[in-house]
Every structure is written in C-alpha cells, then in structure tokens.
Backbone as XML, in Angstrom:
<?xml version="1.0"?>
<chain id="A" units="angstrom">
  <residue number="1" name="UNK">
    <atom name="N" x="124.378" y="180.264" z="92.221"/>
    <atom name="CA" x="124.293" y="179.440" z="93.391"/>
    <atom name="C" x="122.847" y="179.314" z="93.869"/>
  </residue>
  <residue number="2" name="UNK">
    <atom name="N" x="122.108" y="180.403" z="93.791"/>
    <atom name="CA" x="121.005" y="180.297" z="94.626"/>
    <atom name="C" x="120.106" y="180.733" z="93.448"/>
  </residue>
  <residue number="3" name="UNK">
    <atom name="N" x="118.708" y="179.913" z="93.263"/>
    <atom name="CA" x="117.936" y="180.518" z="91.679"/>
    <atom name="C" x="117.082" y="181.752" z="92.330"/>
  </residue>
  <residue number="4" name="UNK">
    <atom name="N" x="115.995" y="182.329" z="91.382"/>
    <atom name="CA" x="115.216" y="183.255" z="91.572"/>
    <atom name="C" x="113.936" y="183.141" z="93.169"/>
  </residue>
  <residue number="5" name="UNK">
    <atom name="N" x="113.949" y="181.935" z="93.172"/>
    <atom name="CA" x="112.913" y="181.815" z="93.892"/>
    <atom name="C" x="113.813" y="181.429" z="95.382"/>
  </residue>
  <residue number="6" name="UNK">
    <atom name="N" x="114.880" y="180.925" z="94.940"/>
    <atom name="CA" x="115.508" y="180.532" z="96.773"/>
    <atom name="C" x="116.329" y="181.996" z="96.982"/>
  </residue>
  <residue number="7" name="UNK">
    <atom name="N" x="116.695" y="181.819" z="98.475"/>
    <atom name="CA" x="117.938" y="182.762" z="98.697"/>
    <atom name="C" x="118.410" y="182.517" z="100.181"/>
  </residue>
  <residue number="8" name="UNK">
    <atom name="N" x="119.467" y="182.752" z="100.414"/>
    <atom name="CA" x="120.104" y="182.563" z="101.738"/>
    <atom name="C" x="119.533" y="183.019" z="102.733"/>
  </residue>
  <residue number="9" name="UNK">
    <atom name="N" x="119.899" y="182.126" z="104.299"/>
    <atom name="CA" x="119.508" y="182.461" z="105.405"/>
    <atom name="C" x="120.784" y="182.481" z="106.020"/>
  </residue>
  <residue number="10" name="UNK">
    <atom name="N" x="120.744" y="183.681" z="106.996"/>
    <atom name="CA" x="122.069" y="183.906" z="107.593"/>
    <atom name="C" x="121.640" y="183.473" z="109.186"/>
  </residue>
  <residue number="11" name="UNK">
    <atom name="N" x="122.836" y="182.599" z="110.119"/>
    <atom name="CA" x="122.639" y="182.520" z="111.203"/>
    <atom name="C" x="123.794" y="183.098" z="111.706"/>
  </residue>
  <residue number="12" name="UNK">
    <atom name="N" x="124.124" y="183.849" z="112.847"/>
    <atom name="CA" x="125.347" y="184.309" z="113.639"/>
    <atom name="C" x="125.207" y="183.894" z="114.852"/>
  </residue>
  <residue number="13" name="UNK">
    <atom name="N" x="126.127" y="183.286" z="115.391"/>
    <atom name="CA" x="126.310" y="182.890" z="117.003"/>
    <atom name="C" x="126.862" y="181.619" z="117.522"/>
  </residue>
  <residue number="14" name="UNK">
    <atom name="N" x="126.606" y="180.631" z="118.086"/>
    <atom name="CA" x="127.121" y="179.820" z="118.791"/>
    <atom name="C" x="127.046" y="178.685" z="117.638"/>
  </residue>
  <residue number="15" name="UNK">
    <atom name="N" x="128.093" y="177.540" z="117.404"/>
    <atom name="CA" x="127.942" y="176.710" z="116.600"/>
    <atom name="C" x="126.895" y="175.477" z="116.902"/>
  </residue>
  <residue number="16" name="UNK">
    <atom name="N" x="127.220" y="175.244" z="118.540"/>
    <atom name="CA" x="126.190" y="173.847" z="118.693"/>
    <atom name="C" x="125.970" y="174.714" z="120.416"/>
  </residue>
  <residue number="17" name="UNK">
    <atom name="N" x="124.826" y="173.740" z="120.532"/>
    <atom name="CA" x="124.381" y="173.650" z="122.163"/>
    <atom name="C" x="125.336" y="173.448" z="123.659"/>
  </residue>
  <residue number="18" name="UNK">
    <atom name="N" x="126.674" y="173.110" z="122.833"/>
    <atom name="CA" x="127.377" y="173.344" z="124.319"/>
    <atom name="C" x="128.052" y="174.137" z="124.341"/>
  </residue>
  <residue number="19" name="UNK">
    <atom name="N" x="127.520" y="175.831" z="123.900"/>
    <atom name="CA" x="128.387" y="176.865" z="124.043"/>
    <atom name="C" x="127.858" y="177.130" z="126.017"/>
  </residue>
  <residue number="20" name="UNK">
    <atom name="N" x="128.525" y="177.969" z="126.344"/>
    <atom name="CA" x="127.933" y="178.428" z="127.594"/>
    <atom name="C" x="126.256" y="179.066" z="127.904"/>
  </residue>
  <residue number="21" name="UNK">
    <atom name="N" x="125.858" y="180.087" z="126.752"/>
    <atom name="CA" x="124.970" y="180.426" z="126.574"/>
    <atom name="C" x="124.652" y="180.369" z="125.106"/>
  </residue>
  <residue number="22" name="UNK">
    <atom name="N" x="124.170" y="179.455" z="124.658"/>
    <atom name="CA" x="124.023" y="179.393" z="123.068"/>
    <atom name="C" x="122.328" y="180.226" z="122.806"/>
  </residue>
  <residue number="23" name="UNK">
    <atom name="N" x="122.717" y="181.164" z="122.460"/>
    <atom name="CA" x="122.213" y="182.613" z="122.065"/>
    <atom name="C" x="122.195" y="183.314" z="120.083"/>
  </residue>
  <residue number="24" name="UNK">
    <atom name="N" x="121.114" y="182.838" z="119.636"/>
    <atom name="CA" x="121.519" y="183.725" z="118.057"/>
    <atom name="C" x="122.055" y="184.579" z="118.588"/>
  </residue>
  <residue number="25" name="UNK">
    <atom name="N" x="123.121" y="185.447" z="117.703"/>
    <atom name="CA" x="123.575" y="186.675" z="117.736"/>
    <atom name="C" x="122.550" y="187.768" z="116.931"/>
  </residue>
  <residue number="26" name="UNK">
    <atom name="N" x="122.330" y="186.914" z="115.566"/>
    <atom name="CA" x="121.358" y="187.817" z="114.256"/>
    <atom name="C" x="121.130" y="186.469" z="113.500"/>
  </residue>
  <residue number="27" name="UNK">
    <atom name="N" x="120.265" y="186.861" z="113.527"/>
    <atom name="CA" x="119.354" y="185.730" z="111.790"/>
    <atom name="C" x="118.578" y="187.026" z="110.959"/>
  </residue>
  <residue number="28" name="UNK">
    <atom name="N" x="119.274" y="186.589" z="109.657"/>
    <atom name="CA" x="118.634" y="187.184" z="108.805"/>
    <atom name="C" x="117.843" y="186.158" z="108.082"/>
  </residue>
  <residue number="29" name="UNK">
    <atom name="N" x="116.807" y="186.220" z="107.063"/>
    <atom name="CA" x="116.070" y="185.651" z="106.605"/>
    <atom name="C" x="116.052" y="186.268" z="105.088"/>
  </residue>
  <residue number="30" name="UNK">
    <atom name="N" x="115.510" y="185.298" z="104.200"/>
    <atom name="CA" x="114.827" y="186.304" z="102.867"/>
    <atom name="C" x="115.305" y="187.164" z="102.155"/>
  </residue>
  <residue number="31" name="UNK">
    <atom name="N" x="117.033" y="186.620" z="101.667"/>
    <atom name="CA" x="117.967" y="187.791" z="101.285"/>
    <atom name="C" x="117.849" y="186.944" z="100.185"/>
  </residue>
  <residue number="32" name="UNK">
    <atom name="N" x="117.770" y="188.381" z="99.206"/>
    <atom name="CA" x="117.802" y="188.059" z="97.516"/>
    <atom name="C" x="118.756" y="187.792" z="97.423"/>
  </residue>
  <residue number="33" name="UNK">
    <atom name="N" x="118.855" y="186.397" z="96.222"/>
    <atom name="CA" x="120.082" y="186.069" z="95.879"/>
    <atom name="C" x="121.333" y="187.132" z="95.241"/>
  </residue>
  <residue number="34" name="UNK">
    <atom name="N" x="120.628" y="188.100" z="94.671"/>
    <atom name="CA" x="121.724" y="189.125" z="94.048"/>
    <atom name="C" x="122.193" y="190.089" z="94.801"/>
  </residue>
  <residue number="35" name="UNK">
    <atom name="N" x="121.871" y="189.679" z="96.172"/>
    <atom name="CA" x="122.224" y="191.205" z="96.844"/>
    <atom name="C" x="122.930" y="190.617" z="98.346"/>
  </residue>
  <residue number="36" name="UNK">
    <atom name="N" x="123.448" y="191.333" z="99.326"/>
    <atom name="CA" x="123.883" y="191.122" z="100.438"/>
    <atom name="C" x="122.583" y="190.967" z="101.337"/>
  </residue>
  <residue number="37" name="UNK">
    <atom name="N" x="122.967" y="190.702" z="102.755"/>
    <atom name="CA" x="122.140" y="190.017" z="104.000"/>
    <atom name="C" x="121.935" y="191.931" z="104.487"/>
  </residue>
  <residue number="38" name="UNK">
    <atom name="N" x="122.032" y="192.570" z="103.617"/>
    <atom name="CA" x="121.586" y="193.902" z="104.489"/>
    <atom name="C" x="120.557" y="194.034" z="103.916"/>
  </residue>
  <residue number="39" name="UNK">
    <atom name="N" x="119.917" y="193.425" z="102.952"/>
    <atom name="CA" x="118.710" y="193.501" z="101.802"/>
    <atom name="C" x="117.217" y="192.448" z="102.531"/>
  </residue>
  <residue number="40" name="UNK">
    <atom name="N" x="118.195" y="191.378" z="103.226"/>
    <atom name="CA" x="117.507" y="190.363" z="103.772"/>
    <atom name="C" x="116.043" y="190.932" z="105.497"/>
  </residue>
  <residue number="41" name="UNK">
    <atom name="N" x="115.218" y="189.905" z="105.453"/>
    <atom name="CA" x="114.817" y="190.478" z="106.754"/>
    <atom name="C" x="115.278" y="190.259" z="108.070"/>
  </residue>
  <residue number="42" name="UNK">
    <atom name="N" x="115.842" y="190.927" z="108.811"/>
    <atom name="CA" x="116.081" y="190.832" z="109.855"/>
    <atom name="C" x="115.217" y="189.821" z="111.136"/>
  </residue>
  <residue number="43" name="UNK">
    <atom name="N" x="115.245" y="188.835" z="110.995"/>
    <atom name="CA" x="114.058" y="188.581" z="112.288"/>
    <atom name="C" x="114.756" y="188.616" z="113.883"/>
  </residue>
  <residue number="44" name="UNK">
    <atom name="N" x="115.788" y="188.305" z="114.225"/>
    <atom name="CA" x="116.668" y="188.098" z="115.087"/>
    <atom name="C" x="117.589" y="189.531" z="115.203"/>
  </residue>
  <residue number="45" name="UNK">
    <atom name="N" x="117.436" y="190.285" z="116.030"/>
    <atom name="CA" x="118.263" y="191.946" z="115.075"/>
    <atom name="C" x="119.034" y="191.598" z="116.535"/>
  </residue>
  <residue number="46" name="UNK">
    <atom name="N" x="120.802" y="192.114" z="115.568"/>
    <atom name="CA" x="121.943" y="192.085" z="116.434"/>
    <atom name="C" x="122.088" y="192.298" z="117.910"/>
  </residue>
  <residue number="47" name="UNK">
    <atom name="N" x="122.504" y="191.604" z="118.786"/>
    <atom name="CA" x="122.966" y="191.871" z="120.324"/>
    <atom name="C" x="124.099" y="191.133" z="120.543"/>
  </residue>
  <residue number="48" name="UNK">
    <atom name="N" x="125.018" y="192.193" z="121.007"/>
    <atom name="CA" x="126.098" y="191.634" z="121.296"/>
    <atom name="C" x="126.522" y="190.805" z="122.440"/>
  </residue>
  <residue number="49" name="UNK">
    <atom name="N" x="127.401" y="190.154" z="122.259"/>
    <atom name="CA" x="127.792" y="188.935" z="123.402"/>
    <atom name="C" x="127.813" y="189.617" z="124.935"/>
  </residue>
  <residue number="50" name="UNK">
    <atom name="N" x="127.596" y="188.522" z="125.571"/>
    <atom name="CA" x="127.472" y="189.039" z="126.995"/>
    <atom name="C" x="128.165" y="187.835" z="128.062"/>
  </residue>
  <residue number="51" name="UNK">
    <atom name="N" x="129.528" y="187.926" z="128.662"/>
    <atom name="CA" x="129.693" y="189.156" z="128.980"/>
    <atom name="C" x="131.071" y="189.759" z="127.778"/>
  </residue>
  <residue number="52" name="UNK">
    <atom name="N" x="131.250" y="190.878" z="128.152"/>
    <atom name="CA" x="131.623" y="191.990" z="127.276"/>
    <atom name="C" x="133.298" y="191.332" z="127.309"/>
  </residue>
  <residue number="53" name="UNK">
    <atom name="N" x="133.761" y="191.214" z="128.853"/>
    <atom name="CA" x="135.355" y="190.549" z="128.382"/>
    <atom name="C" x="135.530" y="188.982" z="127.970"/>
  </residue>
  <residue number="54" name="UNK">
    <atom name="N" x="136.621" y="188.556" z="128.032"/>
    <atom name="CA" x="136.778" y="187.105" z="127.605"/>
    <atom name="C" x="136.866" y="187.141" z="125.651"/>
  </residue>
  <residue number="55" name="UNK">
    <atom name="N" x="137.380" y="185.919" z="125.668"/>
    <atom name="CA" x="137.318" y="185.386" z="124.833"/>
    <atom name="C" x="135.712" y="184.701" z="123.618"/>
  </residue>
  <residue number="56" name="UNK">
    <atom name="N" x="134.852" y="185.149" z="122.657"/>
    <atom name="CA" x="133.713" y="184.860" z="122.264"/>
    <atom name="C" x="134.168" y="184.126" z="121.144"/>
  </residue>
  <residue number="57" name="UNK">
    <atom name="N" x="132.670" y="183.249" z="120.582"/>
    <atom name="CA" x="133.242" y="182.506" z="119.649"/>
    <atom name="C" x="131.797" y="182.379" z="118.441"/>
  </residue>
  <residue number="58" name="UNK">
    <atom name="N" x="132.829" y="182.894" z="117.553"/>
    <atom name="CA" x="131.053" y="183.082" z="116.182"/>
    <atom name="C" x="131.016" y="182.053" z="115.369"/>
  </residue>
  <residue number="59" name="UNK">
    <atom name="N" x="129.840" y="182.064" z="115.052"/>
    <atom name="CA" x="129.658" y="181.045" z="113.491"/>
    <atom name="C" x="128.861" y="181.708" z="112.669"/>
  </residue>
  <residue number="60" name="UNK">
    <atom name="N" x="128.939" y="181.986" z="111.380"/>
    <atom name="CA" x="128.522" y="182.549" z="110.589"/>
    <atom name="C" x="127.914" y="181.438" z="109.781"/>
  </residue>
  <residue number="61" name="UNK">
    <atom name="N" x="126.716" y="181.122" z="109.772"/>
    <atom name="CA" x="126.415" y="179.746" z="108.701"/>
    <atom name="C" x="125.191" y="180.162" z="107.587"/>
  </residue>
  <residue number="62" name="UNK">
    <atom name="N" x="125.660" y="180.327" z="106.554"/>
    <atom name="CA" x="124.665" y="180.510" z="105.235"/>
    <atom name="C" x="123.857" y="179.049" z="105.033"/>
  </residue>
  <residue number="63" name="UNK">
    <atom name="N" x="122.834" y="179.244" z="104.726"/>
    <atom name="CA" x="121.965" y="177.903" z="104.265"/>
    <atom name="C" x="120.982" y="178.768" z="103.141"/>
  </residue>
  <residue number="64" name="UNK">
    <atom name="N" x="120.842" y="177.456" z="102.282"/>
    <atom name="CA" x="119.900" y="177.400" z="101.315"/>
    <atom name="C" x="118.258" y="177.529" z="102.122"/>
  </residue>
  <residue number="65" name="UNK">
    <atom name="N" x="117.698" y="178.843" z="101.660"/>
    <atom name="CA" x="116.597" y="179.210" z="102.458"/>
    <atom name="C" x="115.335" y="178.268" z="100.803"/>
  </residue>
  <residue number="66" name="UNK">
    <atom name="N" x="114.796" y="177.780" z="100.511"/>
    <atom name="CA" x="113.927" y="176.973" z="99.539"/>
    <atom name="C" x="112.439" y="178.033" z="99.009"/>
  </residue>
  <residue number="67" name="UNK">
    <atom name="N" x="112.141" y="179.498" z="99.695"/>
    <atom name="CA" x="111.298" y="179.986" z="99.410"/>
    <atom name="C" x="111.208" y="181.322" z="100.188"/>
  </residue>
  <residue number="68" name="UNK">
    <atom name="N" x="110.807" y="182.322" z="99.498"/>
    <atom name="CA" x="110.682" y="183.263" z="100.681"/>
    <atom name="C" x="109.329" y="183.150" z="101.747"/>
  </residue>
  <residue number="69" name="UNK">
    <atom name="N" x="109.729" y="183.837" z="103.250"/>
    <atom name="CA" x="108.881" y="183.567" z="104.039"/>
    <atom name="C" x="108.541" y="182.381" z="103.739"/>
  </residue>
  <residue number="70" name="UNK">
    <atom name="N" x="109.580" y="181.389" z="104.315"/>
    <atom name="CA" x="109.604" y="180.214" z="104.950"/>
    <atom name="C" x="110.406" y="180.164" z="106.228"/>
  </residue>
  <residue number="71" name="UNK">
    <atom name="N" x="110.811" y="181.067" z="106.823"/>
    <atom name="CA" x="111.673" y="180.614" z="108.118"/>
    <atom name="C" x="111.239" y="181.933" z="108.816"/>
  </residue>
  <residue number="72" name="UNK">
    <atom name="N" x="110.966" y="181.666" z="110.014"/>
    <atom name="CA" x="110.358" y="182.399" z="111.099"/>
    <atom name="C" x="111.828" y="182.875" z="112.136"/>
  </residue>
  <residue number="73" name="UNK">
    <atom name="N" x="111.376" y="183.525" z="112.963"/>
    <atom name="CA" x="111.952" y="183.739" z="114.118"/>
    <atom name="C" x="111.903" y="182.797" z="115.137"/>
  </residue>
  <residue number="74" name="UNK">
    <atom name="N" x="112.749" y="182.230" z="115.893"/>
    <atom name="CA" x="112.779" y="181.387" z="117.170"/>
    <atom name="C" x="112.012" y="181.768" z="118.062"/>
  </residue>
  <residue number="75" name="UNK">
    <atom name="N" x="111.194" y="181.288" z="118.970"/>
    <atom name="CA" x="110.421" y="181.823" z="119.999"/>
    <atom name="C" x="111.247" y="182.822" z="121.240"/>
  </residue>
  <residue number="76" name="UNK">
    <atom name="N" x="112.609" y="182.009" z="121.221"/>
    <atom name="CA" x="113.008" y="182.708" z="122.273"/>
    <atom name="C" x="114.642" y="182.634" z="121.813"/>
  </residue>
  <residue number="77" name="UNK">
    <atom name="N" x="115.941" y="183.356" z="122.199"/>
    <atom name="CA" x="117.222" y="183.346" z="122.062"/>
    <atom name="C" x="117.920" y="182.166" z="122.836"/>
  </residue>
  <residue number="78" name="UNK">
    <atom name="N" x="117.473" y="181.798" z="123.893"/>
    <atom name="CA" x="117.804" y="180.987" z="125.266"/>
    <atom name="C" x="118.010" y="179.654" z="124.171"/>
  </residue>
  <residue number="79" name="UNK">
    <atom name="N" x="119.247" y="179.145" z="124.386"/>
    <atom name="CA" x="119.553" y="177.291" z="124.212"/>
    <atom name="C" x="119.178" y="177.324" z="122.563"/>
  </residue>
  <residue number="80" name="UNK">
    <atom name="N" x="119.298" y="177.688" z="121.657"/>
    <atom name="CA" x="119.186" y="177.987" z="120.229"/>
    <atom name="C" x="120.190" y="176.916" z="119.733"/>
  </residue>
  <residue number="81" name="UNK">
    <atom name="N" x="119.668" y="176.370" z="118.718"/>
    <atom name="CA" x="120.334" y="174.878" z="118.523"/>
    <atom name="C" x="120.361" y="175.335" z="117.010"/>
  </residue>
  <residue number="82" name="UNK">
    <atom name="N" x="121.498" y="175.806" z="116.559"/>
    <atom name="CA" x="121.427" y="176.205" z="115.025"/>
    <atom name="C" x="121.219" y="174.566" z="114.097"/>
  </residue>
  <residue number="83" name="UNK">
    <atom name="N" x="121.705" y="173.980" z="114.603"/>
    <atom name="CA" x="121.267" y="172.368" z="114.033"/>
    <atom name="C" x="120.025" y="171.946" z="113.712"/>
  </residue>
  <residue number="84" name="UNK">
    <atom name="N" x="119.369" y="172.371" z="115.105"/>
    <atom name="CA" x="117.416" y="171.709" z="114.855"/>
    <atom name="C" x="117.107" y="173.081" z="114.598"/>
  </residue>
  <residue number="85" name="UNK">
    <atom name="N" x="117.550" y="174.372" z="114.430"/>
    <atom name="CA" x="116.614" y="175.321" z="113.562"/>
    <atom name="C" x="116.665" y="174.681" z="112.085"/>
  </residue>
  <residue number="86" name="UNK">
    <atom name="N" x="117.726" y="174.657" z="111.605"/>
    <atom name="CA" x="118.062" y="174.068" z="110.121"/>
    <atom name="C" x="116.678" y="172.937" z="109.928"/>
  </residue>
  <residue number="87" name="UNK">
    <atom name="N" x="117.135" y="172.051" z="110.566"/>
    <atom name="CA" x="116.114" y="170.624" z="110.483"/>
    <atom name="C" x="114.828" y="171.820" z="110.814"/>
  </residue>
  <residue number="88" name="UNK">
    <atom name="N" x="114.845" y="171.828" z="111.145"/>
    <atom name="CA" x="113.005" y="172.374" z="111.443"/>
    <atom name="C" x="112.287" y="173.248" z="109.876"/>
  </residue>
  <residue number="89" name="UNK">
    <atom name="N" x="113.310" y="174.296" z="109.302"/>
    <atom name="CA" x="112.919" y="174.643" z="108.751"/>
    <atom name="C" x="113.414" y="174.089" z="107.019"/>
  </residue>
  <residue number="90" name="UNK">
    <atom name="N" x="113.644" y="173.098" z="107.337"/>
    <atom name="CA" x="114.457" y="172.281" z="105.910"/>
    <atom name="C" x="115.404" y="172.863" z="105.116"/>
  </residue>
  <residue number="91" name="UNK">
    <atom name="N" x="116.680" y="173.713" z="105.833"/>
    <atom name="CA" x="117.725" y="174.402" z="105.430"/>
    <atom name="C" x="118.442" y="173.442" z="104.633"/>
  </residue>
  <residue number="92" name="UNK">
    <atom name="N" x="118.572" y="172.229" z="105.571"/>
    <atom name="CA" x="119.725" y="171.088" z="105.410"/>
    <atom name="C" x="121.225" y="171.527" z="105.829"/>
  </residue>
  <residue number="93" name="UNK">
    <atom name="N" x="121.722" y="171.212" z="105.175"/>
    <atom name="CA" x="123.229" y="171.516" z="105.502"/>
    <atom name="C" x="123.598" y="173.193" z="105.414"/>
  </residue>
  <residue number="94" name="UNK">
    <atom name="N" x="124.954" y="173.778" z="105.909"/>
    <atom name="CA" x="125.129" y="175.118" z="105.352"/>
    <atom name="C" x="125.881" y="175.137" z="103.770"/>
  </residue>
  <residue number="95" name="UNK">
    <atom name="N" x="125.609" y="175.746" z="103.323"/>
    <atom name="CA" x="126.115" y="175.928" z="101.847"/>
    <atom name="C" x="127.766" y="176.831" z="102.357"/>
  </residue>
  <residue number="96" name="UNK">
    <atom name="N" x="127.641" y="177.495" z="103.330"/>
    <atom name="CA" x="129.013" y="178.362" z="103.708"/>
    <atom name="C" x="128.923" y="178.357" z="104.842"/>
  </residue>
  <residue number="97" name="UNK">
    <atom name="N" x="129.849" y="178.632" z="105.311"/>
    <atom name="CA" x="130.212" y="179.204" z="107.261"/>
    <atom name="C" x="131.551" y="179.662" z="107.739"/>
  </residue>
  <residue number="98" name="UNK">
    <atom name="N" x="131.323" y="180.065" z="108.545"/>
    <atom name="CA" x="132.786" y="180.986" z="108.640"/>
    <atom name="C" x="132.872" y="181.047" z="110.685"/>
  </residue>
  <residue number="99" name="UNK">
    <atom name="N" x="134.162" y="180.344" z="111.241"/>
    <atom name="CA" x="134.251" y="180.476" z="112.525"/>
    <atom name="C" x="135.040" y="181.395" z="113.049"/>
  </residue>
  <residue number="100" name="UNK">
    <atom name="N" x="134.640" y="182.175" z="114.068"/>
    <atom name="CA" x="136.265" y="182.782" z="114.810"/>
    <atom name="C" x="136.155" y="182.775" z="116.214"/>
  </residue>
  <residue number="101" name="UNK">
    <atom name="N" x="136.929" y="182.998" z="116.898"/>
    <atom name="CA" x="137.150" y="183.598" z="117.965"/>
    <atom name="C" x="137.519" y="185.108" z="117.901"/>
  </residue>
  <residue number="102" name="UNK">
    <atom name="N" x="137.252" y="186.153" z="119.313"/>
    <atom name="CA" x="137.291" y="187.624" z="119.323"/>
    <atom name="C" x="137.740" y="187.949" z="120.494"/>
  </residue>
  <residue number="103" name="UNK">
    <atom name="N" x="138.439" y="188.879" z="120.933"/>
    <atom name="CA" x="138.531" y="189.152" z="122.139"/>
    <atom name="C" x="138.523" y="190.436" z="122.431"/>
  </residue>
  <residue number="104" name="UNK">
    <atom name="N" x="138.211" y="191.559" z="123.339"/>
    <atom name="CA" x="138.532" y="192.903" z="123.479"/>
    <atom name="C" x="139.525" y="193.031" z="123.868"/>
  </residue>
  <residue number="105" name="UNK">
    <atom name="N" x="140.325" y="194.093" z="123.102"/>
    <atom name="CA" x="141.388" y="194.793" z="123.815"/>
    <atom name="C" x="141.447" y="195.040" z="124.834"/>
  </residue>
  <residue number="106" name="UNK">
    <atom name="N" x="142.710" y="194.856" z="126.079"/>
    <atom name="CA" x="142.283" y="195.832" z="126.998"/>
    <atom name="C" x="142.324" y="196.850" z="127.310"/>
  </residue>
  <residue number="107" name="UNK">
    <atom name="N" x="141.606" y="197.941" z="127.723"/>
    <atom name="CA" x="141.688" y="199.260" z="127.459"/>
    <atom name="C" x="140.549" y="199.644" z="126.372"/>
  </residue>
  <residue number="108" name="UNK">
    <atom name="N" x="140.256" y="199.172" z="125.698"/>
    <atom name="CA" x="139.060" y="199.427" z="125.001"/>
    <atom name="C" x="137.866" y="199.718" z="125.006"/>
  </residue>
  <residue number="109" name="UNK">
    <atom name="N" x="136.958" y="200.786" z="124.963"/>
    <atom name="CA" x="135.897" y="201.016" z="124.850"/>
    <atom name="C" x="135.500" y="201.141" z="126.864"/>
  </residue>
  <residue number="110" name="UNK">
    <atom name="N" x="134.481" y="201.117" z="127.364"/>
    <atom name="CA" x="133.851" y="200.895" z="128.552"/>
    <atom name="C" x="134.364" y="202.124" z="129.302"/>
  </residue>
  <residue number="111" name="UNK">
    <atom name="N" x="134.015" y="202.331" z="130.829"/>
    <atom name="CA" x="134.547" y="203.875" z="131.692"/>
    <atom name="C" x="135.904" y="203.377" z="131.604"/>
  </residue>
  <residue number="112" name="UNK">
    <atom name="N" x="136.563" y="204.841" z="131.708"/>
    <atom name="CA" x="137.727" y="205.407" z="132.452"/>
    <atom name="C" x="137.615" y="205.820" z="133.581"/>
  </residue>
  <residue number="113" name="UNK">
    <atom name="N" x="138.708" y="205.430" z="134.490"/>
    <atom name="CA" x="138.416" y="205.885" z="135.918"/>
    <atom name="C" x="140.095" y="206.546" z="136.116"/>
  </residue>
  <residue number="114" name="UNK">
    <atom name="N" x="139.906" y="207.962" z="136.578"/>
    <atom name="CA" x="141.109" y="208.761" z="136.971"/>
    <atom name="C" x="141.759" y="208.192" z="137.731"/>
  </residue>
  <residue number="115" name="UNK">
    <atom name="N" x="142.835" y="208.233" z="137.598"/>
    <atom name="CA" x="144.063" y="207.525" z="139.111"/>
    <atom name="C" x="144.384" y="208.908" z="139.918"/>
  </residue>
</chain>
C-alpha cells in the first residue's frame, strides 16, 4: 500500500469543523510503512476529550503521508479542520478511517463519595 519512501499519517478527533470543540485528539506523523503508528512521530501527543461525560465522537483518518518530515504540527488544537490540514500538507484524500461514538459508564472511573 504505502512504498519505501511514503508512509501514513494518523489523525484522531473531530471529523469536520462543526464539532463543538474541534480539537486533534493525536496526530501521528512519519510511521513506517511496515510497522504500526506506535513507531510513527508523535507531534500532537494524546488528550482526552473534555468534558469527561456525554456522549464523544472520533475519527480515525489514515492518509498517504508523500515523504518523511513533511507534515508538521498545527500551531494550535483550537478549530482544527482535519480537511484543510490534509489540503495544506498534500495528504489528499484518507486512504482509511474509522468513526465512533463513546460514552462513559456511569459509575466509572472519577471520586466516590460515601452516602
């Protein structure tokens, strides 16, 4: 899929600009084609959604990265337009992507408070 010289760019987070807070989650960059996105560079390193309850909603979108160290980090997380990152850095389309929705249990994780 991907030759010696290209390799995937991973984006995680909001699909388009009218999420509520469209925020990368993680961008990885510069992952060898033979190996997983844990091999890749991190430029964007994981933070989880905020706020913590409700309903969240991911996009996982692989793109054809054309060279290594060719795609930078975003200046800032705020209003992140996975669309014009692509265009900016000549991704083009995603080669894969993957959507979901998540929700926390309730009762899960956060304080306990004694009754």
């Amino acid at each position: 899929m991907f030759c010696k010289e290209e390799g995937p760019t991973l984006t995680q987070g909001p699909p388009h600009a009218r999420a509520a807070r469209p925020v990368p989650v993680r961008l990885v960059t510069d992952i060898p084609a033979t190996t997983g996105a844990n091999f890749g560079q991190e430029v964007v390193c994981y933070e989880s959604p905020r706020p913590s309850m409700g309903i969240h909603r991911f996009v996982f979108a692989l793109f054809r990265q054309l060279g290594r160290q060719t795609v930078y980090a975003p200046g800032w997380r705020q209003n992140f337009n996975t669309r014009d990152f692509a265009e900016l850095y000549n991704l083009g389309s995603p080669v894969a992507a993957v959507y979901f929705n998540c929700q926390r249990e309730r009762g899960s994780g956060g304080r306990r408070r004694d009754r």
